[in-house]
N, C-alpha and C positions, 0 to 999 in steps of 0.2 A: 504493500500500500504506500511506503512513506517512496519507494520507488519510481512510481506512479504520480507523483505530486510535483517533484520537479520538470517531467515530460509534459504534465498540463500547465503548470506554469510558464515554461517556454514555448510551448504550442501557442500562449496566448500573447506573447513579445509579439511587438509590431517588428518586422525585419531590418535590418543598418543598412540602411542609404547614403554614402558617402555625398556630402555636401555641395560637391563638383557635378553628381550625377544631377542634382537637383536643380541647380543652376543652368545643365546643358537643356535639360526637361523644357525648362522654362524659356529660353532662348531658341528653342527649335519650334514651342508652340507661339511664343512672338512672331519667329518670321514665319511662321505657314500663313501668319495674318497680315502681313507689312501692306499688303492691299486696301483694308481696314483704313477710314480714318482715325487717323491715331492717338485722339482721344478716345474714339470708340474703342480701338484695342487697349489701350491702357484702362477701361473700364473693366475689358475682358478678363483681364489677364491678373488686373490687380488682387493681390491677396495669392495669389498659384502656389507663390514659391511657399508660405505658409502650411496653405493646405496640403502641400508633398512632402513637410514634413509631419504632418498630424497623421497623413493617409500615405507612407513611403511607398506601401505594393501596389499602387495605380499605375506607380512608373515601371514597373516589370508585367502588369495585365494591361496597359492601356499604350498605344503609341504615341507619340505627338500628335500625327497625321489625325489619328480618329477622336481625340479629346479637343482639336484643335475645330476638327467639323462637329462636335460636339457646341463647342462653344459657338459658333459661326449660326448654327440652327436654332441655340436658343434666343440668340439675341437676332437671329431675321436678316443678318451683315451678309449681301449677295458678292460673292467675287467683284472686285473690281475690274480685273482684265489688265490687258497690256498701258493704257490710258487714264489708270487710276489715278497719276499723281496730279491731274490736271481735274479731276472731281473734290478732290481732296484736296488743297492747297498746300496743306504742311503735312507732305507722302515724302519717306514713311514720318518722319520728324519736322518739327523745323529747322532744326538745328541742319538734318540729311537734307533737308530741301535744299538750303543755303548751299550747302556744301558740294551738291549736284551740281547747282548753278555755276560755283564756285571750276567744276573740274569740265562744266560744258565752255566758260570761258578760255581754258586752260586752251584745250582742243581746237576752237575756235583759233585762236592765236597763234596754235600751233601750225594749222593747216594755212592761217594765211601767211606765216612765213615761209613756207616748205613752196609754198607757191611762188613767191618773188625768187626761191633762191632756181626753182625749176626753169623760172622764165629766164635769170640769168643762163642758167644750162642750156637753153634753149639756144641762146645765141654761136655754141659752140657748134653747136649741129646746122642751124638753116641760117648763120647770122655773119656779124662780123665779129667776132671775140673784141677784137682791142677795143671797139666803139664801147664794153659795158667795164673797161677798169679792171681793179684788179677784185678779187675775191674776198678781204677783208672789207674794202671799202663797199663790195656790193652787199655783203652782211649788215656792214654799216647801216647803208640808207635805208635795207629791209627793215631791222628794228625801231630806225628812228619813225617809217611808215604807221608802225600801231601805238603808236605816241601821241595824243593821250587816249585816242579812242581810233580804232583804227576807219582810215576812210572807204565810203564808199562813192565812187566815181569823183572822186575828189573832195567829198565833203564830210565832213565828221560830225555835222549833225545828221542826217541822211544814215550813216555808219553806226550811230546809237542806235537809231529808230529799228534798222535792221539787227544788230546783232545783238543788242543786248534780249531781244524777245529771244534770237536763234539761241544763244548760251541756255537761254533756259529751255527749250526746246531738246538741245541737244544733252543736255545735261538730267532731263527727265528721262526720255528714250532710255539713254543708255542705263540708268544707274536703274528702270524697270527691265528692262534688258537683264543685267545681270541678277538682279533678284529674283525676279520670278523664278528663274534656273536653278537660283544657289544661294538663298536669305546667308546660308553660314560665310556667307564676303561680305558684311557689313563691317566686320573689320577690316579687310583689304582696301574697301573705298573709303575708305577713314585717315588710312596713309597715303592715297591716293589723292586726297583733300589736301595735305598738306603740301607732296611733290605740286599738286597742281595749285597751290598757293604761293610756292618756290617760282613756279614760273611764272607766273601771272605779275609778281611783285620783280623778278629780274628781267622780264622783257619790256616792264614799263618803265621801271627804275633806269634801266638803260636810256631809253629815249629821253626820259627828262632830262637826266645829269648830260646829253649829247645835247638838247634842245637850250640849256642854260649856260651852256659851254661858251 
């Protein structure tokens, strides 16, 4: 009998859930929702990590995927789809909105210097080479071109109007692009934010300190 006492005793232990599991739990059933506006998922979601440790074997009988459509059905949250950051304003954050924009600028910036330096190359193939200079000096004039907003057909008012909506355009696209695929790289675009904040602040910081020269 007194044998028997401690096997019901531990039959009735809730099981050890190491605190990392609980944590991944919870961050896997975040992003299966990053479509969600994301006060609405933070309403979902609030309290989870709690309850996974009051209830630890939901996370060994229940997946993300299905507590995640669990939660989605009781509160009526329909898929958003590829376009959701644009129903949503602040998708998946605002802090991530910012930070999209932030690396859709980046790219932006990227692609119209990549373009001045082609059109330089370009001269090697159907042109005159010596008429564009030399190669530093044509990197030159490139950077000082998206200084302080890059133009377009000559005009850098014209050049906001356009590009700063594309930044956000392109910078939505992609960062749904990547999540829908793979929510676990919201760390990666995070770093991603930063490089693309590196460039954003040395390709303009250039121009200025050449434009006050």
């Amino acid at each position: 009998m007194s044998n028997a006492e401690p096997s019901a005793a531990s039959a009735g232990e809730k099981p050890f859930v190491p605190s990392e599991a609980i944590r991944n739990y919870v961050t896997a059933v975040d992003g299966l929702l990053l479509d969600v506006p994301w006060r609405r998922r933070r309403e979902l979601t609030t309290g989870l990590q709690e309850h996974l440790r009051e209830n630890p074997d939901q996370i060994t009988v229940e997946q993300p995927e299905e507590y995640a459509a669990e939660l989605r059905a009781a509160a009526g949250a329909v898929p958003g789809g590829f376009l959701s950051g644009f129903r949503s304003v602040s998708w998946p954050t605002p802090l991530e909105w910012w930070e999209s924009v932030l690396r859709g600028a980046a790219l932006i910036l990227l692609a119209l210097l990549g373009y001045k330096i082609l059109d330089h190359l370009s001269y090697f193939v159907v042109g005159d080479p010596s008429s564009q200079g030399s190669w530093p000096g044509a990197l030159d004039r490139a950077l000082q071109t998206l200084y302080p907003v890059p133009a377009f057909r000559g005009s850098t008012g014209t050049g906001l109007l356009i590009y700063a909506p594309l930044a956000v355009l392109v910078g939505q696209l992609t960062t749904a692009a990547v999540l829908l695929r793979a929510p676990q790289r919201r760390p990666t675009l995070r770093i991603l934010s930063y490089v693309s904040l590196g460039i954003v602040l040395a390709m303009l910081g250039y121009g200025a300190m050449r434009s006050f020269a």
